[in-house]
Biopython code that builds the backbone (N, CA, C, O; Angstrom):
import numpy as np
from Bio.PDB.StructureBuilder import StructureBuilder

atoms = [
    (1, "UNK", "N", (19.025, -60.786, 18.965)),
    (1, "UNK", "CA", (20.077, -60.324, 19.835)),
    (1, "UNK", "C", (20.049, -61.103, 21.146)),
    (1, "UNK", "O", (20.979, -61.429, 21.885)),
    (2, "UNK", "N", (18.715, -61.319, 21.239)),
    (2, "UNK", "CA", (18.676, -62.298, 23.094)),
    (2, "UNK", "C", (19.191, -63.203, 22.615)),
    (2, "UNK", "O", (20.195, -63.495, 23.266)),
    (3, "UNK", "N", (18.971, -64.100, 21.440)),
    (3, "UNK", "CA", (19.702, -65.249, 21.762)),
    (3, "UNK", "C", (20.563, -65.543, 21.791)),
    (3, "UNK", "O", (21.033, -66.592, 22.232)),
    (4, "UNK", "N", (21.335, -64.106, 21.003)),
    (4, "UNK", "CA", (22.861, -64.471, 20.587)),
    (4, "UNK", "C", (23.449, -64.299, 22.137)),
    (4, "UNK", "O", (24.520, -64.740, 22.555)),
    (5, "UNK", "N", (22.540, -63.603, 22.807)),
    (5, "UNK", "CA", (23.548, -63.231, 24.353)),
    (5, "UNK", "C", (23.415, -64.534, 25.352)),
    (5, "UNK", "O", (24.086, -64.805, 26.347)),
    (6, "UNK", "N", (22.479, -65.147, 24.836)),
    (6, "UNK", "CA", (21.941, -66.785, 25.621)),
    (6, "UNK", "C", (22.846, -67.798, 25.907)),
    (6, "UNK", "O", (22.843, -68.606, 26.836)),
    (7, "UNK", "N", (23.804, -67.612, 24.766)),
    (7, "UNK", "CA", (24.389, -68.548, 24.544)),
    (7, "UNK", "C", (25.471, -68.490, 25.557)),
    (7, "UNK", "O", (26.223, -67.548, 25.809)),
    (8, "UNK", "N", (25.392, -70.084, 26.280)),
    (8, "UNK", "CA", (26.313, -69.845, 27.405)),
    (8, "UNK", "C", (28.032, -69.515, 27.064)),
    (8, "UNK", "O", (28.689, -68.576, 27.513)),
    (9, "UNK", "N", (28.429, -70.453, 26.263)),
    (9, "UNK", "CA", (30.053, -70.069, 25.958)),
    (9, "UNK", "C", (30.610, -69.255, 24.630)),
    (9, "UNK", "O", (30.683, -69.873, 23.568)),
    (10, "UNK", "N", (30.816, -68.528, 24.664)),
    (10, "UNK", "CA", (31.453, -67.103, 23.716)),
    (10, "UNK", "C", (32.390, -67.957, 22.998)),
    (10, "UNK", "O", (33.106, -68.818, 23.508)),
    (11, "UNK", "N", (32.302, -67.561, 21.470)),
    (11, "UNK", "CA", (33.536, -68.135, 20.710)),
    (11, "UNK", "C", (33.851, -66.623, 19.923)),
    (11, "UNK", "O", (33.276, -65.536, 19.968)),
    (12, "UNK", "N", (35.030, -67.113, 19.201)),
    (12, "UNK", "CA", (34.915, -65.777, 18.498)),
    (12, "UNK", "C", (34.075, -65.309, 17.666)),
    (12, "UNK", "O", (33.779, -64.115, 17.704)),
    (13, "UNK", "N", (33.456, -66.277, 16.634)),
    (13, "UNK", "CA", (32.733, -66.365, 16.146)),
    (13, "UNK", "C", (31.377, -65.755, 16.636)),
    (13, "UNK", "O", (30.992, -64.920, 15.817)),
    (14, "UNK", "N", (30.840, -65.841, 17.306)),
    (14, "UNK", "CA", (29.701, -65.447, 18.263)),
    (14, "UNK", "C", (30.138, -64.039, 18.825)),
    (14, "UNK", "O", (29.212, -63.234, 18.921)),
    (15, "UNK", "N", (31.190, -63.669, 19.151)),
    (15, "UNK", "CA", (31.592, -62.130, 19.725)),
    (15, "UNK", "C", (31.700, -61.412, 17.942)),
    (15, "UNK", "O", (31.331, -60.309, 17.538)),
    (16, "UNK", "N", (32.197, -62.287, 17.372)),
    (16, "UNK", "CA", (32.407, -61.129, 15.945)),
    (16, "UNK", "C", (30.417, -61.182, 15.383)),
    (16, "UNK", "O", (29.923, -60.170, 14.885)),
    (17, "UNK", "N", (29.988, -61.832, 15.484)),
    (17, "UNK", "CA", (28.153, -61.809, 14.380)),
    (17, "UNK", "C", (27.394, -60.522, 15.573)),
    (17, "UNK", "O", (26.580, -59.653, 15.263)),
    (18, "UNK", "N", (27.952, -60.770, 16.862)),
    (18, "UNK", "CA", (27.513, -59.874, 17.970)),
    (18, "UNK", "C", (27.597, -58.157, 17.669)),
    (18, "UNK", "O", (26.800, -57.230, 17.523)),
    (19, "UNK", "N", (28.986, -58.349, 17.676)),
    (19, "UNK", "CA", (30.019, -56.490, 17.403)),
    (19, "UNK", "C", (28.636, -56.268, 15.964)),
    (19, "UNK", "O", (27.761, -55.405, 15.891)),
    (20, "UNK", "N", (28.931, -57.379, 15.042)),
    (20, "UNK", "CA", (28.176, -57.006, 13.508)),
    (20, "UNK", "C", (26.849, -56.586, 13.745)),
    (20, "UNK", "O", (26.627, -55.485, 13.242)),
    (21, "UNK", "N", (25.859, -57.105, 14.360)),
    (21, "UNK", "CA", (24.822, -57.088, 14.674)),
    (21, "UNK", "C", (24.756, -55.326, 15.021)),
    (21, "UNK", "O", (24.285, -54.315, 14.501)),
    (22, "UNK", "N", (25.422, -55.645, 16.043)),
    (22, "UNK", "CA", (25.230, -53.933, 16.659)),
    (22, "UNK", "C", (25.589, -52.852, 15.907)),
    (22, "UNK", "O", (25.056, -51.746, 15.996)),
    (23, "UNK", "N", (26.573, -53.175, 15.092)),
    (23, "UNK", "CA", (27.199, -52.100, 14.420)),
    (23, "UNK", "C", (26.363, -51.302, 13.230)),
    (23, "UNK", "O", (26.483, -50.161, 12.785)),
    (24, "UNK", "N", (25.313, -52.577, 12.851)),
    (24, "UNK", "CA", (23.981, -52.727, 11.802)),
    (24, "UNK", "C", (23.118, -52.177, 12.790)),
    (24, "UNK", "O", (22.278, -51.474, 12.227)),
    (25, "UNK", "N", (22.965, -52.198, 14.041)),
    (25, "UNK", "CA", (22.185, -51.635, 14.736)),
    (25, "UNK", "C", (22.242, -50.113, 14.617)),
    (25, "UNK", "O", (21.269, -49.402, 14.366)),
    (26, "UNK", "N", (23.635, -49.646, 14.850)),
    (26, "UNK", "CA", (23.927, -48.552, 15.011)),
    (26, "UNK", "C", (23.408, -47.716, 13.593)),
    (26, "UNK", "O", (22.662, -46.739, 13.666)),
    (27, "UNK", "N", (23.838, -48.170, 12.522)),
    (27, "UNK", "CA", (24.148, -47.557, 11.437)),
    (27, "UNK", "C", (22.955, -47.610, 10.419)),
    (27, "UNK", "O", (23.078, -46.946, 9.390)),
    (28, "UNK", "N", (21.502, -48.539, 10.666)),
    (28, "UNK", "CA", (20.878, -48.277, 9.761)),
    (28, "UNK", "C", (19.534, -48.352, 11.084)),
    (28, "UNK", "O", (18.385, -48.663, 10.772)),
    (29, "UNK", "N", (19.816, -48.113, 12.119)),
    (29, "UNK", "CA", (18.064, -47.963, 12.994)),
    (29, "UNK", "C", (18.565, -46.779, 13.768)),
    (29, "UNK", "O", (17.798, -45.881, 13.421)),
    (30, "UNK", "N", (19.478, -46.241, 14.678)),
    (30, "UNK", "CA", (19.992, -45.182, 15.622)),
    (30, "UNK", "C", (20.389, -43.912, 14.597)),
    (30, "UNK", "O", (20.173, -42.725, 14.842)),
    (31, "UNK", "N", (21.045, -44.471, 13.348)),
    (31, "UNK", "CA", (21.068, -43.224, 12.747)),
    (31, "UNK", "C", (19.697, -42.073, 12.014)),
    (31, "UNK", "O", (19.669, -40.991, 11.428)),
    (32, "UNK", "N", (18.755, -43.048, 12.465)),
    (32, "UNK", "CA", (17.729, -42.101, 11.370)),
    (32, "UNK", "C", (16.408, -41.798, 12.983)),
    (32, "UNK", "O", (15.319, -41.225, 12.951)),
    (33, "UNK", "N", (16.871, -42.223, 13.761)),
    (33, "UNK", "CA", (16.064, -42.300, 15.067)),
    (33, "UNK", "C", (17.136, -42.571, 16.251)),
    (33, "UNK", "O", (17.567, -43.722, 16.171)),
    (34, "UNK", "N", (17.608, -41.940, 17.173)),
    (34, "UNK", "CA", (18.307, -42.212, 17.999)),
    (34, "UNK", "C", (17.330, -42.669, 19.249)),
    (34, "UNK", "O", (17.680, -43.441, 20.141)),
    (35, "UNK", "N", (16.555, -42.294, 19.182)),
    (35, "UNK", "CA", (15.219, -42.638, 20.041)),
    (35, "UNK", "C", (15.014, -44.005, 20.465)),
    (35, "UNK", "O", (14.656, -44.372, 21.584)),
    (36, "UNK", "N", (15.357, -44.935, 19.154)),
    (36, "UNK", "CA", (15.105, -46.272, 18.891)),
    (36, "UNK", "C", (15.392, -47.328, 20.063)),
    (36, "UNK", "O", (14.946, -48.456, 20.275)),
    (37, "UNK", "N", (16.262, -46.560, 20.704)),
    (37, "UNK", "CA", (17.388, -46.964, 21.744)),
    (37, "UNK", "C", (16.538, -46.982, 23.354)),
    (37, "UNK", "O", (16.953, -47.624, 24.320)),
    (38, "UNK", "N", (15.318, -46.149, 23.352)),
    (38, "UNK", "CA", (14.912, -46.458, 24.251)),
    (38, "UNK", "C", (14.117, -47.637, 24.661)),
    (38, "UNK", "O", (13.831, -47.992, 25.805)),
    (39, "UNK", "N", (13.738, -48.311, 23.264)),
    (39, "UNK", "CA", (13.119, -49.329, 23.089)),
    (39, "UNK", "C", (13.702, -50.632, 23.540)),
    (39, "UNK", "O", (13.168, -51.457, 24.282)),
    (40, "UNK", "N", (15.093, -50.700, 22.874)),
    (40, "UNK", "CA", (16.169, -51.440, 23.379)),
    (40, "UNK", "C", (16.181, -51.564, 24.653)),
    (40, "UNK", "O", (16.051, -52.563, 25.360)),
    (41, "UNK", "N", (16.398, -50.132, 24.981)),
    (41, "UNK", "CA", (16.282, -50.031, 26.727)),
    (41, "UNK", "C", (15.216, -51.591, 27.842)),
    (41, "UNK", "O", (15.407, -52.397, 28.752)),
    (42, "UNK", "N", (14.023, -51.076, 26.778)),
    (42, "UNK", "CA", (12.454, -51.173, 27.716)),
    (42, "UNK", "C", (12.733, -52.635, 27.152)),
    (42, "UNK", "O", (12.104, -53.301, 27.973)),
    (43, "UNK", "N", (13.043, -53.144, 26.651)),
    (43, "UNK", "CA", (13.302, -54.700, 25.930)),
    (43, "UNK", "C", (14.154, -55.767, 26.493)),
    (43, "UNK", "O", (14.059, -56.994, 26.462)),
    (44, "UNK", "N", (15.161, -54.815, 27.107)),
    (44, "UNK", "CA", (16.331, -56.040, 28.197)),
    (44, "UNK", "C", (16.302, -55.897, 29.364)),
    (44, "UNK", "O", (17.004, -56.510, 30.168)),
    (45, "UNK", "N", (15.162, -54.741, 29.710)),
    (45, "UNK", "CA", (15.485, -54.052, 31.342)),
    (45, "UNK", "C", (15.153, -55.260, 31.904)),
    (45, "UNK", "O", (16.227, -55.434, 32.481)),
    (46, "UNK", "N", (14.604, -56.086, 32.145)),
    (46, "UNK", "CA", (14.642, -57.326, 32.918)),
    (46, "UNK", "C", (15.897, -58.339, 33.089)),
    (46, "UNK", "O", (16.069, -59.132, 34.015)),
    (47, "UNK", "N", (16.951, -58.053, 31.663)),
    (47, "UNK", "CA", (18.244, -58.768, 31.974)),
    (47, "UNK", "C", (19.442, -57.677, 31.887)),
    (47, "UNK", "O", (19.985, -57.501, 30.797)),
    (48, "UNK", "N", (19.884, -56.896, 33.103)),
    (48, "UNK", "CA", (20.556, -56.280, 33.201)),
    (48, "UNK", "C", (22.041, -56.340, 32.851)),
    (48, "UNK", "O", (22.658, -55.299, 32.621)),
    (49, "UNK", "N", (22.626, -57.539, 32.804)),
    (49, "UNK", "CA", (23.762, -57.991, 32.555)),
    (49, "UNK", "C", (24.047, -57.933, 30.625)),
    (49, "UNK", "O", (24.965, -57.472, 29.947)),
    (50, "UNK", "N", (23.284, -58.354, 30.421)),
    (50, "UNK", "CA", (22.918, -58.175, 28.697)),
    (50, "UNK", "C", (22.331, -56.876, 27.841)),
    (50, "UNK", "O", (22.159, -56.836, 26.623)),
    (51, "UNK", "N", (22.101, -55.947, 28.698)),
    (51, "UNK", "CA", (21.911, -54.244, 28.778)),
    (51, "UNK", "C", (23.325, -53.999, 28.847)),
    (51, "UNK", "O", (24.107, -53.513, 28.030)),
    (52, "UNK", "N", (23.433, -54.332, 29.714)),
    (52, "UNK", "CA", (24.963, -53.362, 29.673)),
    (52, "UNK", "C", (25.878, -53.539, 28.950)),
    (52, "UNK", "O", (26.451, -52.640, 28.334)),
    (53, "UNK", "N", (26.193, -54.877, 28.907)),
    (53, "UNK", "CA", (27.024, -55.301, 27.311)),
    (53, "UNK", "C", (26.525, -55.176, 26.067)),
    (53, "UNK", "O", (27.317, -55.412, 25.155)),
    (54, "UNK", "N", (25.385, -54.857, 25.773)),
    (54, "UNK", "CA", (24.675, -54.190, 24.763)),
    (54, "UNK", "C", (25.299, -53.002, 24.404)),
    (54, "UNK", "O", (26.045, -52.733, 23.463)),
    (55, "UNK", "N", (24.711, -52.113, 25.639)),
    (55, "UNK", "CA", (25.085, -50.467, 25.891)),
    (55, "UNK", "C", (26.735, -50.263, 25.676)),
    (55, "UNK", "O", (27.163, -49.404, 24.906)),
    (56, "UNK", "N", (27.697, -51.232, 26.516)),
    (56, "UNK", "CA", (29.203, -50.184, 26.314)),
    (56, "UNK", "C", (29.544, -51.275, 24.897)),
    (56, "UNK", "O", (30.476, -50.922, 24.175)),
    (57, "UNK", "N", (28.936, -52.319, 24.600)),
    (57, "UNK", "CA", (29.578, -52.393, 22.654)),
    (57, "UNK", "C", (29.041, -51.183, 21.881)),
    (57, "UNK", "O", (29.837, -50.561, 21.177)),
    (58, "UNK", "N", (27.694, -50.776, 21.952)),
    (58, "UNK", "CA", (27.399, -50.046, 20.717)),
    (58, "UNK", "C", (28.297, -48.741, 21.284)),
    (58, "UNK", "O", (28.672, -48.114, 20.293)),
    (59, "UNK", "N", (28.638, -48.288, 22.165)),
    (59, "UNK", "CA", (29.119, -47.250, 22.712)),
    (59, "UNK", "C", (30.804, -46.993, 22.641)),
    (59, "UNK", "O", (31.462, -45.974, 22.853)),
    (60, "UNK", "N", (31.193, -48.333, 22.261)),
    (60, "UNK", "CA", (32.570, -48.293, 22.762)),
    (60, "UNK", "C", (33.323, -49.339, 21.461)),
    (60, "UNK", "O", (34.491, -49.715, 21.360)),
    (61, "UNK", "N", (32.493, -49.523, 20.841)),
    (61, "UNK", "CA", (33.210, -50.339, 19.659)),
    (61, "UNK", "C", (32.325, -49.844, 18.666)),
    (61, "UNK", "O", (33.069, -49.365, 17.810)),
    (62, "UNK", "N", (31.135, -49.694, 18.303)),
    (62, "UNK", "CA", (30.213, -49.094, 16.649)),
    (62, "UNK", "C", (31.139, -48.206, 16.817)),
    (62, "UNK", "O", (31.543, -47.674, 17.851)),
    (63, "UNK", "N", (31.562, -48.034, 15.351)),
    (63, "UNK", "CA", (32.504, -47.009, 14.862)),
    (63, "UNK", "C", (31.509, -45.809, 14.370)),
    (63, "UNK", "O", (32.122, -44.751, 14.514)),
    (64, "UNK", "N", (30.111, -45.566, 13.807)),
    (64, "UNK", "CA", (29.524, -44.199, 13.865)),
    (64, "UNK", "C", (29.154, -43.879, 15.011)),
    (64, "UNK", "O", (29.287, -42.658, 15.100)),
    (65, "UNK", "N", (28.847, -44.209, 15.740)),
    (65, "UNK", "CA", (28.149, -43.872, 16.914)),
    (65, "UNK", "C", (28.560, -42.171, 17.257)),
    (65, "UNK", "O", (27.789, -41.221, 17.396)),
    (66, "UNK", "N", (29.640, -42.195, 17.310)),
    (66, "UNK", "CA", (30.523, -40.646, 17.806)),
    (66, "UNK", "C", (29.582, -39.764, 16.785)),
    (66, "UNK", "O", (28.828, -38.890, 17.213)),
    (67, "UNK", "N", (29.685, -40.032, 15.623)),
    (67, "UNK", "CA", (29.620, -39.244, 13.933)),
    (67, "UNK", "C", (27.963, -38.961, 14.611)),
    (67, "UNK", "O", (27.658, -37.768, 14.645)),
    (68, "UNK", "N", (27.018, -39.835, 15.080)),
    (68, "UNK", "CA", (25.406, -39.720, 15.370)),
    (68, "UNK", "C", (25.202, -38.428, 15.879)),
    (68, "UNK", "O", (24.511, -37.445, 15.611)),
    (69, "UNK", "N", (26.289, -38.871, 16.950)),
    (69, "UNK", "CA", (25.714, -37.855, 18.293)),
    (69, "UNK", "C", (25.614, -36.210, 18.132)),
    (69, "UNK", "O", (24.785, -35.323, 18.334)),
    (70, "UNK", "N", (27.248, -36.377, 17.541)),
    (70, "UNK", "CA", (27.769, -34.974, 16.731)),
    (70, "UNK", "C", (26.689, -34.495, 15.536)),
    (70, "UNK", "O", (25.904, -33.568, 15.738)),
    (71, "UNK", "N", (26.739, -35.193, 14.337)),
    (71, "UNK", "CA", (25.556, -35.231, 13.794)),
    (71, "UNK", "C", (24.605, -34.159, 13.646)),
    (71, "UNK", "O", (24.348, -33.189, 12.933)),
    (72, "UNK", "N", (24.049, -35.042, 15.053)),
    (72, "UNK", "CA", (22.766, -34.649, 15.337)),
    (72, "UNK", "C", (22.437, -34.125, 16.422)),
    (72, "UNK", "O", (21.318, -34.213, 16.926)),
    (73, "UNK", "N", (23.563, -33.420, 16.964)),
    (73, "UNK", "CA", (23.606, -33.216, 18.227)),
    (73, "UNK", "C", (22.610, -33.715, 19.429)),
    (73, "UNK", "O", (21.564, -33.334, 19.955)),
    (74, "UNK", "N", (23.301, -34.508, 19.524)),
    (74, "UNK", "CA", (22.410, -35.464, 20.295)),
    (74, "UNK", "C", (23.166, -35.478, 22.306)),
    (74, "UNK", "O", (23.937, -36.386, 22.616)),
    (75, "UNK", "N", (22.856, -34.627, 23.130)),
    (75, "UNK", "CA", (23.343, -35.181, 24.323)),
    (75, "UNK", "C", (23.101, -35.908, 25.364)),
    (75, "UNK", "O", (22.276, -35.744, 26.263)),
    (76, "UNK", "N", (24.247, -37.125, 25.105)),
    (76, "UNK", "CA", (24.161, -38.254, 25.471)),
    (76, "UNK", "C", (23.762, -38.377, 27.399)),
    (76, "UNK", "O", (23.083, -39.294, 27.862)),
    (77, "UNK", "N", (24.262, -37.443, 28.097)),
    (77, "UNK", "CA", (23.955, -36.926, 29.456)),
    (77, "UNK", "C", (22.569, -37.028, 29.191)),
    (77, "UNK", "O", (22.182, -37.282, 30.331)),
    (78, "UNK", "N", (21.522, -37.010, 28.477)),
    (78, "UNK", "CA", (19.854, -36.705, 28.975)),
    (78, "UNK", "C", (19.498, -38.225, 28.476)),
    (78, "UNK", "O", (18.431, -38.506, 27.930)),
    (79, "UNK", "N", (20.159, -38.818, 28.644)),
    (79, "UNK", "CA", (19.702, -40.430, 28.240)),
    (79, "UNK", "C", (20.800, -41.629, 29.888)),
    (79, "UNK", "O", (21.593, -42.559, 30.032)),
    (80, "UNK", "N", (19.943, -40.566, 30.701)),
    (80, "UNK", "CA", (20.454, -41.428, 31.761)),
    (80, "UNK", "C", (20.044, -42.949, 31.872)),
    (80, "UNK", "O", (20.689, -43.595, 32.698)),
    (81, "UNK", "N", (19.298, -43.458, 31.330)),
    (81, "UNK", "CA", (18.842, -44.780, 31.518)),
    (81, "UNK", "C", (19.799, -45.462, 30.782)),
    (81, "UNK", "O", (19.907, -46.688, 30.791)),
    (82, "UNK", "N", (20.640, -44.549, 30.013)),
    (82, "UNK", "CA", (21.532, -45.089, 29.334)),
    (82, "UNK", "C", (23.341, -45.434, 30.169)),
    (82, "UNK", "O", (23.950, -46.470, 30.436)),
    (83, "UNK", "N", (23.645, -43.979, 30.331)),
    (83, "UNK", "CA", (24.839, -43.152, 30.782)),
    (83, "UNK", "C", (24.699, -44.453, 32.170)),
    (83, "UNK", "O", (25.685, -45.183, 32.276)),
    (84, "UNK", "N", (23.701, -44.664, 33.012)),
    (84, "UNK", "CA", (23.756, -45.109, 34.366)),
    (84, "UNK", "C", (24.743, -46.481, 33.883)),
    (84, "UNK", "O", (25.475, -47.025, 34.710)),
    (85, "UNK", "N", (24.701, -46.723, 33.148)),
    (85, "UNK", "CA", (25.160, -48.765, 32.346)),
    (85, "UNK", "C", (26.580, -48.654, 31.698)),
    (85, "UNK", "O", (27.133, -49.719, 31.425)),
    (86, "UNK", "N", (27.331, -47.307, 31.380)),
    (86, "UNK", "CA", (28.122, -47.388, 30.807)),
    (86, "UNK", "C", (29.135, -47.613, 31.619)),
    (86, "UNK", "O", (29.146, -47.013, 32.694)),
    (87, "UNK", "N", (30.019, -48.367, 31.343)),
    (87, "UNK", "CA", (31.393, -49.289, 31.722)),
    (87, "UNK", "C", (32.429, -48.188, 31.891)),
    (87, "UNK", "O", (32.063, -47.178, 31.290)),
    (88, "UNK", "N", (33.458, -48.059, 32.433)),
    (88, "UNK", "CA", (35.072, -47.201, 32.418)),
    (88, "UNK", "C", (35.185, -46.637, 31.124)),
    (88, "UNK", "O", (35.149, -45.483, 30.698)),
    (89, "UNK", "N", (35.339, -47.833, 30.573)),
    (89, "UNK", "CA", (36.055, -46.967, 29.234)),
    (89, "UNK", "C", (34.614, -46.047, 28.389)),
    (89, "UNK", "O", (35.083, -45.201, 27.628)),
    (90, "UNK", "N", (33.343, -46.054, 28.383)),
    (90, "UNK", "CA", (32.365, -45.176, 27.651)),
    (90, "UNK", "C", (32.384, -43.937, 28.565)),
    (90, "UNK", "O", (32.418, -42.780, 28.146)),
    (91, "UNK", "N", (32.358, -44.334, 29.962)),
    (91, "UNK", "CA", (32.345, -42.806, 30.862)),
    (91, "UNK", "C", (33.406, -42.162, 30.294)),
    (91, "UNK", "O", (33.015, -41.351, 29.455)),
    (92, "UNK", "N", (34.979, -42.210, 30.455)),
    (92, "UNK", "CA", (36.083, -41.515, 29.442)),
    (92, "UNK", "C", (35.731, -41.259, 28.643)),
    (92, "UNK", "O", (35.996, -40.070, 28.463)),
    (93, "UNK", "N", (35.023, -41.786, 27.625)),
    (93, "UNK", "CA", (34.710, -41.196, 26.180)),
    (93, "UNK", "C", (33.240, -39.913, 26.130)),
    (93, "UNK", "O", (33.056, -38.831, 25.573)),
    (94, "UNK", "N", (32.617, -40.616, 26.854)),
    (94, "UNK", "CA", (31.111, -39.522, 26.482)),
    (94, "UNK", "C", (30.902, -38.890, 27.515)),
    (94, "UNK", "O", (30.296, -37.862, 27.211)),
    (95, "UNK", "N", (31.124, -38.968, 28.857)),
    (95, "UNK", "CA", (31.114, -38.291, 29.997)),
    (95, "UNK", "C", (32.251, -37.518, 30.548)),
    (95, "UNK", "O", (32.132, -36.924, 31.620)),
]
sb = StructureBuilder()
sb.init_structure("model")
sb.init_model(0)
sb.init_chain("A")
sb.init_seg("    ")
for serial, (resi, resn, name, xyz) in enumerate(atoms, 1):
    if name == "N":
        sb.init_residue(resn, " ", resi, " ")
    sb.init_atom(name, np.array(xyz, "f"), 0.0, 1.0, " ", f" {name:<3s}", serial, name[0])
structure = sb.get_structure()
């Protein structure tokens, strides 16, 4: 995932293996452990800019993500290390 974010110029190509990546993120490591995510956390906290575009894709484009939370009732408010990174459009949605 770091490297794919390394890369200085974005093609589409590189934004679509990105969305995929995460969406595989979402759907076969967050669904059976939502926890997993804090790891993620403790893994980019040194590149903040690449956290956060991490955080509002899986948040704002993974299509289960909603289905997790509900799920498993999971509230997303007690994962402030999270909530603090989310962009306009994830605050509208989960906050």
């Amino acid at each position: 995932m770091a490297e794919c974010l390394s890369v200085e110029h974005s093609s589409s190509y590189r934004d679509y293996c990105f969305r995929m990546l995460l969406q595989n993120y979402v759907t076969y490591i967050l669904y059976f452990n939502f926890d997993e995510l804090n790891d993620l956390v403790d893994y980019f906290n040194n590149t903040p800019l690449w956290y956060e575009q991490i955080i509002n894709t899986i948040f704002t484009d993974a299509i289960f993500i909603q289905k997790i939370l509900r799920d498993n009732r999971i509230d997303i408010t007690k994962y402030k290390n999270i909530t603090d990174f989310f962009n306009e459009n994830a605050r509208s949605i989960y906050l």
